[in-house]
N, C-alpha and C positions, 0 to 999 in steps of 0.2 A: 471625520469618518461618518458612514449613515448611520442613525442611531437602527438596532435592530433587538430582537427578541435576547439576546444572548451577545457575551462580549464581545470585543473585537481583539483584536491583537494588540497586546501591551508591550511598545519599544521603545525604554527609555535606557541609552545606552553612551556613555561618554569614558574615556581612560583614566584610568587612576588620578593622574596627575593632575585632571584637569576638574578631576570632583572633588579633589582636597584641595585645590586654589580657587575655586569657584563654588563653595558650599552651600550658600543658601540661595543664589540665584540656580543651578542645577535643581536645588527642593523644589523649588516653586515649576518648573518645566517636568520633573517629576508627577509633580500632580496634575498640572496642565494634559499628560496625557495618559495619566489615569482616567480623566475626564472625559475624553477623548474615545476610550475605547470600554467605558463602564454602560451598558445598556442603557439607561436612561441619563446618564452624564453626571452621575453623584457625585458630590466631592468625597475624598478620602478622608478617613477619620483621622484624630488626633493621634493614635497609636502608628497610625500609617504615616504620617509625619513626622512624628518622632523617632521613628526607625530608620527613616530617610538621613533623618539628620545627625543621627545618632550612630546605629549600627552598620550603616552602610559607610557611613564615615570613618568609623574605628578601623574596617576593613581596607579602604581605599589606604585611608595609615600606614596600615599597615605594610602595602604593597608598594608604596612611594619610598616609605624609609626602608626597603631591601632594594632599591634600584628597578622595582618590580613599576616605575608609572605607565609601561606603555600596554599593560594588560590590559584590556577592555572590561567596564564592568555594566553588565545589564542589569536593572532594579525592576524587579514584580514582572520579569518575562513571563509571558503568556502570550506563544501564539494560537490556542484551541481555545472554543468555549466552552471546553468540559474539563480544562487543563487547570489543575490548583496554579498559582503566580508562583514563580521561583524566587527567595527573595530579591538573594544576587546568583548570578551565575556571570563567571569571569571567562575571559576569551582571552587565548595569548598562545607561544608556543613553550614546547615543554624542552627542560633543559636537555635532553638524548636526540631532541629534534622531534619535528611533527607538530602538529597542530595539538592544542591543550586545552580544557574546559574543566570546570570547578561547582558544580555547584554548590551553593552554601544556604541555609537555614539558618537565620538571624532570630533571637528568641530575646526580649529586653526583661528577663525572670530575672526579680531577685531574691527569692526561694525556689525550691523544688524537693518532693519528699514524693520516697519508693510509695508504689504500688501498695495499695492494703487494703481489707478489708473494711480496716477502721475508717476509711476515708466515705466520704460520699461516693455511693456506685454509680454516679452518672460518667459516661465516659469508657466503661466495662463493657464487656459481651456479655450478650444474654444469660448465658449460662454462670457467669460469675455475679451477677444483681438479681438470682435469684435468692429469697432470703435463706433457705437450707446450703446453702454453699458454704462452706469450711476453709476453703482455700483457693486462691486465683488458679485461674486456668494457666497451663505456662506458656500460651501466650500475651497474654493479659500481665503476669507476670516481667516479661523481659519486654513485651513492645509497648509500656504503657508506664509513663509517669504521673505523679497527682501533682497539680500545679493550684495552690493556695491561691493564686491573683485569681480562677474562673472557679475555683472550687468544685473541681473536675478535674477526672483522670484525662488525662490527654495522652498523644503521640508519642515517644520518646521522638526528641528532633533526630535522630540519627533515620527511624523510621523514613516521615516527611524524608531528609534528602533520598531514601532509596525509591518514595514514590514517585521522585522528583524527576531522578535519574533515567526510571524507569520512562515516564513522559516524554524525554529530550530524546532518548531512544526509539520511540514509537513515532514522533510526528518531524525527525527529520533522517534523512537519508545516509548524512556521512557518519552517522555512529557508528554504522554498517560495516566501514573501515577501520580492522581492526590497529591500524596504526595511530589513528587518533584515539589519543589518554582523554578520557574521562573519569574523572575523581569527584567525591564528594565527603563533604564536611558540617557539622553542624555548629557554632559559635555562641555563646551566654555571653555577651560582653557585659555586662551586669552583675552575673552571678559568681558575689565576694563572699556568699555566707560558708562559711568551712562546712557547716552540717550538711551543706548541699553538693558539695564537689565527688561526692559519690558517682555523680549518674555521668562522669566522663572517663571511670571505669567500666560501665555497663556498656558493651558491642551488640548493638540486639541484631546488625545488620553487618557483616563483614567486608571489614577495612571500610568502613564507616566511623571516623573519629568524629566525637564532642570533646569542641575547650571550651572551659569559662574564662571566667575574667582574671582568675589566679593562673592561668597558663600561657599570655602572654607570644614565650617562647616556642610552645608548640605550634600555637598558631601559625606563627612565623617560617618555624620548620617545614610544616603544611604548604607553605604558601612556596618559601624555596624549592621546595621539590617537587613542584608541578609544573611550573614557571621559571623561563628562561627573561632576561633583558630585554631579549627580542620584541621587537612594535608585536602587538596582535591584532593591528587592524586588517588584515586578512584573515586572519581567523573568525575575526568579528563578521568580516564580509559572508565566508563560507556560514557561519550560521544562519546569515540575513537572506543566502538564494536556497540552500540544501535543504528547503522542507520538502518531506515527503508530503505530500497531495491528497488528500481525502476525496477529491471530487472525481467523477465519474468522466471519463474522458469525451463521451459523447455529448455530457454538455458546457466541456471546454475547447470544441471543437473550435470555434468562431475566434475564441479566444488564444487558441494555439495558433490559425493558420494567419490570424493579424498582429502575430507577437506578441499578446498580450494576458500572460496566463499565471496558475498558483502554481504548475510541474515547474520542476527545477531538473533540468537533465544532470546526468551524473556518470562519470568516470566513459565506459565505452560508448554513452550515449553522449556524449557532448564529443568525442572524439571521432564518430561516424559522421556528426551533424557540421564539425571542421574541416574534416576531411571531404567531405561531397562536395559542400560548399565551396573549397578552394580550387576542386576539380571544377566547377560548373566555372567558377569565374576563368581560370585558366587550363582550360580541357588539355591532353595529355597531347604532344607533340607524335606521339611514336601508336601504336597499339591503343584503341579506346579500352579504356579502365570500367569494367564493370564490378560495382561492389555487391558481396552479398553479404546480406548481414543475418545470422541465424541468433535464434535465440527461442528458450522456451517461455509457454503461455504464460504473459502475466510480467514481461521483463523489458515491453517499453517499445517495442518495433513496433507499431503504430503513431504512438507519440512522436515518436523522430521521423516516422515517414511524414506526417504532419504539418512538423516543423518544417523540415527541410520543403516541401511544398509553402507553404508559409516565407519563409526566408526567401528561396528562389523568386516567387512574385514580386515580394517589396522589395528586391532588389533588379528589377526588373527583365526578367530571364523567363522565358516561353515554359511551365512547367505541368504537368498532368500527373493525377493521382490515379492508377488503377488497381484491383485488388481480385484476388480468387473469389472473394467473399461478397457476395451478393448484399447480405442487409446491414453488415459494418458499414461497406460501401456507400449504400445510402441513406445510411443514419448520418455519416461525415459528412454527404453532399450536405443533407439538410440543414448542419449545425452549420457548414461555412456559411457564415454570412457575406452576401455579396460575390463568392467564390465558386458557388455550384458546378459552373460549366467546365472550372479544369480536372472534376472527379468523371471521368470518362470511362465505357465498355471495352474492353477488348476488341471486339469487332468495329468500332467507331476509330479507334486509337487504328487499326489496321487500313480501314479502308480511308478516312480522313486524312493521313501524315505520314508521308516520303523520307528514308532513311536521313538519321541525323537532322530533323529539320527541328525538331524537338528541344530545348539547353537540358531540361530535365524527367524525367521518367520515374518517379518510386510505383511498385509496384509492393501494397500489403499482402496479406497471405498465400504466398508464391506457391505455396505447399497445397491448394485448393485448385489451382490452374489444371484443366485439362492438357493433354495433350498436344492438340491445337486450337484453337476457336472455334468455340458452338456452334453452329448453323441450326437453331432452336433447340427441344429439348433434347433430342436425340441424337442428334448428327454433329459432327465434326467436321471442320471446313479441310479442302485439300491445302496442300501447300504448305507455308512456312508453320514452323511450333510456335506455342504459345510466348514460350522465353524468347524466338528469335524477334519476332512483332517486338516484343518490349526493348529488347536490347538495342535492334537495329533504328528505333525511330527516334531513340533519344542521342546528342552527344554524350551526356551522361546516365548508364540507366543504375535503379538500385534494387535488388532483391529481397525482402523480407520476408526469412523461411523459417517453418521448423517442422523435419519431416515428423513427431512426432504429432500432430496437428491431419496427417494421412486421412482420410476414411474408406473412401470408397474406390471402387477397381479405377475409377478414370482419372481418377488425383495420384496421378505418376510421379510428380518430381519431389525425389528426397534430395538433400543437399548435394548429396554425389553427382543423380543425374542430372540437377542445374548444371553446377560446373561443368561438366562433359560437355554437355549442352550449349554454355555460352564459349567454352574452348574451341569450339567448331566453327567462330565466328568468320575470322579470329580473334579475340580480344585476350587482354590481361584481368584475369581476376583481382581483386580484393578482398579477402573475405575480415570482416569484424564479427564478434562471439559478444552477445549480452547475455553475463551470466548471472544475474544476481535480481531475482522476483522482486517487481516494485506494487506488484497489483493488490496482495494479499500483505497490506498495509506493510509490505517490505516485508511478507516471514519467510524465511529462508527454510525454515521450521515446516511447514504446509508444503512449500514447494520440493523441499525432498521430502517428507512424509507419502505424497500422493504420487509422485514418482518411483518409489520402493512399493508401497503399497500394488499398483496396477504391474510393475514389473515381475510379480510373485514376491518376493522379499519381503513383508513388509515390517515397518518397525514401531512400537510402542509408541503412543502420542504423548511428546512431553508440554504437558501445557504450562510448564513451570518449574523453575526447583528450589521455589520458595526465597529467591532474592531477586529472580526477575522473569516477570511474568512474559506469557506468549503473549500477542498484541492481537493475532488472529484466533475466532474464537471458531473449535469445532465440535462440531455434538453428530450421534445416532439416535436416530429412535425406531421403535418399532411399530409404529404408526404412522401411518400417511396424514391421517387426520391429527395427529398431535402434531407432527411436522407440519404440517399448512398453518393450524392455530400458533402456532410458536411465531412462524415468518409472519401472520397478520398482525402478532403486536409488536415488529420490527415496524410494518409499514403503516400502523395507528403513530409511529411515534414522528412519520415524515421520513423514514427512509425508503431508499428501494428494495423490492424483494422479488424473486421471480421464484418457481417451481419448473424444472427440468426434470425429463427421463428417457430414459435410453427409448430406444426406436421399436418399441416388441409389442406394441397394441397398434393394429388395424387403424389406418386412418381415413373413416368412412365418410366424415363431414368438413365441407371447408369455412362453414360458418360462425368456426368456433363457441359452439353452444351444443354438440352433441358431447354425451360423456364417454369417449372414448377410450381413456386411460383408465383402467380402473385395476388396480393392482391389489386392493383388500376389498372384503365384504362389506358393504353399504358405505367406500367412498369412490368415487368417478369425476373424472374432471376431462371438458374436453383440452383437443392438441390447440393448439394455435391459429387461428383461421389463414383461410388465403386471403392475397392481396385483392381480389375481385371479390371479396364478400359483402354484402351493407348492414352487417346487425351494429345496430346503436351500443355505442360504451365498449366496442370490441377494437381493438386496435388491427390495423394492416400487418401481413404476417411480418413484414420487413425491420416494423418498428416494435412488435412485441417486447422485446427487450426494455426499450423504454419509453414508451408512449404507456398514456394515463389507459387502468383499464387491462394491461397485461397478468397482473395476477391471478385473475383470473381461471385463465387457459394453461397447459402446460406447454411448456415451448420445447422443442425439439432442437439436436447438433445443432440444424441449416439456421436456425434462427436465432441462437446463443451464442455460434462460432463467432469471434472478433469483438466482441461486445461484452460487458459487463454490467455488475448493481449488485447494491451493498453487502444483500442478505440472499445466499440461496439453498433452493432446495434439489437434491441429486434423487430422485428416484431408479434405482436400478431394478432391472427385471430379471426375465427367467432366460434372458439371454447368455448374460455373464454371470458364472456362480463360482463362490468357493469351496474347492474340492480338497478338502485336508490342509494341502501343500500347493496350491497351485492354482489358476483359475479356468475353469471349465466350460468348454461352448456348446450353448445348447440352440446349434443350428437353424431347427425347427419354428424356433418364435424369435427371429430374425424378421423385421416387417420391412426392415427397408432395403435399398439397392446394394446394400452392401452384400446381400446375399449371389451376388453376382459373382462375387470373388469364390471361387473353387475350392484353394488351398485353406481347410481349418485353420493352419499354422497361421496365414497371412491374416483372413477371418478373424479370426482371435485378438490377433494385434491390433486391427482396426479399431475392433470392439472395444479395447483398451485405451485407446487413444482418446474416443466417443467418449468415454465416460471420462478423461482426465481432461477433455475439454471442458464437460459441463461440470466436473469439479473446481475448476481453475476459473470461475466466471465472478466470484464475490472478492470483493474488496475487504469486507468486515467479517465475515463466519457462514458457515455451508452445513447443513445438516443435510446427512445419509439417512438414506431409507432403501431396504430391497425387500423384495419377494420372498427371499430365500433365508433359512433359517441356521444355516451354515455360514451365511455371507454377514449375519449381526452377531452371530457370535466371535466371528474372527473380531468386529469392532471392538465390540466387549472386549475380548482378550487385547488390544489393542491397547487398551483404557482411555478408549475415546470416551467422552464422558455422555451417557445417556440422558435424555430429553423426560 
């Protein structure tokens, strides 16, 4: 592996059966690639071996003599470099059926004594090591033991599994499936001392059991009822492809469309990317098949339109990527490497290629498509509709929609009138549903949060309930400038960050260097330049999103839509406010073309849509900001947590 600033991924993974007939040759391949994946290649300490040889061993034991050897056991997993090593976490399937996982917390104590005062305060919260303190705090209390060998209050191990748990849930996809069992457990295979067998009555985290070394039997029990006979080298498998993605899909472009990426599709996205695929090699005898696949912001239709572009090439099949979205568009051309020319316009796709001559056609944000084809800024070409161009020039074409993605009067097609649309042909529909947010590190939590939210409804933000934390982080402030200071030491730390706001300050400069936006007294920031500007360190409006240099500027819908980065900021204005119970349009300081649209009613919902876009663009956490002093207090009431 390259050595680099931070771990690498720690896989060191063989079946029960085969780490208790193979003990100290697996130790040594153990360390081998601890070495392997430790920043600078250190070897592992003596305790690190000893646990190898020892605690991992009693387990694997353990799991041989119940008929349990075809469980898979991982030692010191760790795929993040911010992820604590899980000791073992086991893979197997579970006796009611389904896929099964374990982690475990291996601890070689042979003492342990409660929490006290009397002990050395290192290891306590502040508030308990100060010297006027009389009594632990109750959480210091229940989640903290004092461990003799460091002379230090430590973790309860029950803790560690639930941070552990918590982990495995955050950086891979299938936990997401509430059919796959996930348990965990903490082990003392050591700890004989009777004075100490107290803390495997203490639950500081539920359904969180510790055994020591006097319980043997519970162990076992544990281990029976998580675990079925059954091989778990699929189970193994699914943990080895199902990580959820940290990276930014713009720059795994290259790497997506030449198969070579860290996404792991999942459930309807590997079933859309089977299904095309099968169509493209064997196109439909009767009626051409057009799919459309809806899904809302943040749930992978790019990704798969991507792939399947990718796939259809290396497999050598004529394929073109088109999209409503002008700067996603060509942010993707740029990342294909070597691929640029099959990301094609509209108008090129029409006037270039004769019905059917095409194997394939994805079309990303279908929901952006005018009408029919541009004829420059203003004008619409005569003749065939957008969807018919797309439909008619592929044998296979595929739609990625979500009418809530809408904005402006000439972005017509909602899922409805596609369909109608491609019915007209005549073709056979397909339609596939991606229901499940992968963008917002997989929170289901934010993706219905900001969808009740913008819908009028909204609901309390639970950022936790104290046994498993939210993975995506949200905050409000009531500052513009505390919000930009907050996202600058996201992007001191090397991540990405952008500031977005809705459309309601005048855009008089395209050089990106007048301060345009200015929603409080003495802060202003300009919009985002145009593609024809030349000021130095200013990024092209296209690539604002993510080229060096975008923080800059504020970016606006046209330049956020289809694109993402880590950390963002939502600025709302005095367009969209909340009115009691509801949310209120305040027509007047509308700047963009959306004002075109007539109907309040329609207006309204655009404007909603506008902002759940540029809500829905961070991967990692999104900080609110408005104008309006009714619109932070619903936050507040929310219990979004202030900045």
């Amino acid at each position: 592996m390259t050595r680099g600033s931070e771990w690498s991924e720690l896989e060191a993974y063989w079946p029960a059966e085969e780490m208790v007939r193979d003990r100290e040759r697996i130790k040594d391949k153990i360390a081998a690639c601890y070495r392997a994946a430790h920043p600078t290649g250190q070897e592992p300490s003596a305790g690190d071996i000893g646990s190898w040889r020892e605690s991992v061993y009693e387990v694997a034991t353990a799991l041989k003599d119940l008929g349990l050897g075809q469980v898979w056991v991982f030692v010191e997993y760790r795929v993040h470099p911010k992820m604590n090593p899980i000791d073992v976490l086991l893979a197997g399937h579970h006796p009611e059926g389904g896929l099964s996982f374990a982690a475990v917390e291996l601890k070689q104590w042979s003492s342990v004594e409660r929490p006290g005062l009397a002990h050395a305060a290192k290891g306590l919260c502040a508030e308990c090591r100060n010297p006027g303190t009389a009594a632990l705090c109750a959480q210091c209390a229940i989640e903290r033991v004092y461990a003799p060998c460091f002379s230090a209050h430590k973790k309860h191990p029950a803790v560690q599994v639930r941070d552990n748990l918590e982990s495995l849930k955050q950086h891979h996809s299938m936990f997401d499936d509430r059919y796959v069992r996930i348990a965990g457990a903490a082990y003392l295979h050591n700890l004989k001392d009777p004075q100490s067998q107290w803390i495997s009555q203490v639950m500081p985290c539920p359904g969180i059991r510790t055994f020591t070394a006097r319980q043997p039997a519970k162990l076992r029990e544990f281990l029976k009822a998580t675990f079925s006979p059954v091989s778990g080298a699929d189970t193994a498998e699914a943990l080895l492809e199902r990580r959820r993605s940290t990276a930014l899909l713009t720059s795994e472009t290259g790497a997506v469309v030449n198969g070579h990426t860290r996404f792991s599709l999942v459930e309807n996205q590997l079933r859309a990317v089977n299904e095309v695929m099968d169509c493209v090699r064997t196109p439909s005898a009767g009626l051409k098949k057009v799919y459309v696949v809806r899904g809302r912001a943040g749930t992978g239709k790019s990704l798969v339109a991507l792939t399947l572009l990718g796939d259809a090439i290396r497999e050598g099949y004529d394929a073109r990527f088109v999209s409503g979205g002008v700067a996603s568009r060509e942010n993707f051309r740029s990342g294909a490497r070597g691929y640029g020319q099959k990301f094609m316009t509209l108008n090129k796709l029409a006037d270039k290629h004769a019905p059917d001559k095409l194997d394939l056609i994805v079309c990303d944000e279908a929901h952006r498509l005018t009408e029919r084809p541009m004829k420059g800024s203003f004008y619409m070409r005569d003749g065939e509709s957008s969807v018919e161009v797309i439909a008619s020039r592929a044998r296979v074409p595929v739609f990625f929609i979500d009418g809530d993605q809408r904005l402006f009067a000439d972005e017509v097609w909602s899922e409805k009138l596609l369909i109608e649309e491609i019915l007209k042909l005549p073709a056979e529909v397909v339609e596939i549903c991606f229901d499940r947010p992968l963008r917002a590190v997989g929170s289901s939590t934010f993706d219905t949060w900001v969808k009740r939210l913008l819908d009028g409804a909204p609901l309390d933000w639970k950022a936790g309930d104290g046994t498993e934390s939210e993975p995506f982080e949200l905050y409000y402030s009531d500052s513009a400038a505390r919000m930009e200071k907050f996202l600058q030491s996201k992007l001191d730390t090397g991540a990405s960050a952008r500031m977005t706001a809705g459309m309601c300050w005048e855009w008089t400069d395209t050089s990106g260097t007048f301060p345009d936006v200015a929603p409080e007294e003495d802060w202003a920031r300009p919009w985002n330049a145009e593609d024809s500007h030349s000021t130095p360190g200013v990024p092209k409006r296209h690539y604002w999103a993510t080229a060096e240099g975008g923080f800059g500027q504020i970016g606006c819908v046209h330049t956020a839509q289809g694109l993402e980065y880590e950390w963002g900021g939502v600025i709302m204005g005095p367009d969209l406010t909340w009115n009691s119970s509801s949310w209120h349009l305040n027509r007047k300081y509308v700047k963009s073309k959306a004002i075109r649209i007539d109907s309040d009613e329609i207006l309204t919902e655009r404007l909603r849509n506008a902002y759940g876009v540029l809500m829905t663009r961070s991967i990692r956490g999104t900080v609110l900001y408005s104008t309006d002093p009714a619109t932070l207090e619903l936050f507040a009431r929310l219990k979004v947590p202030k900045l």
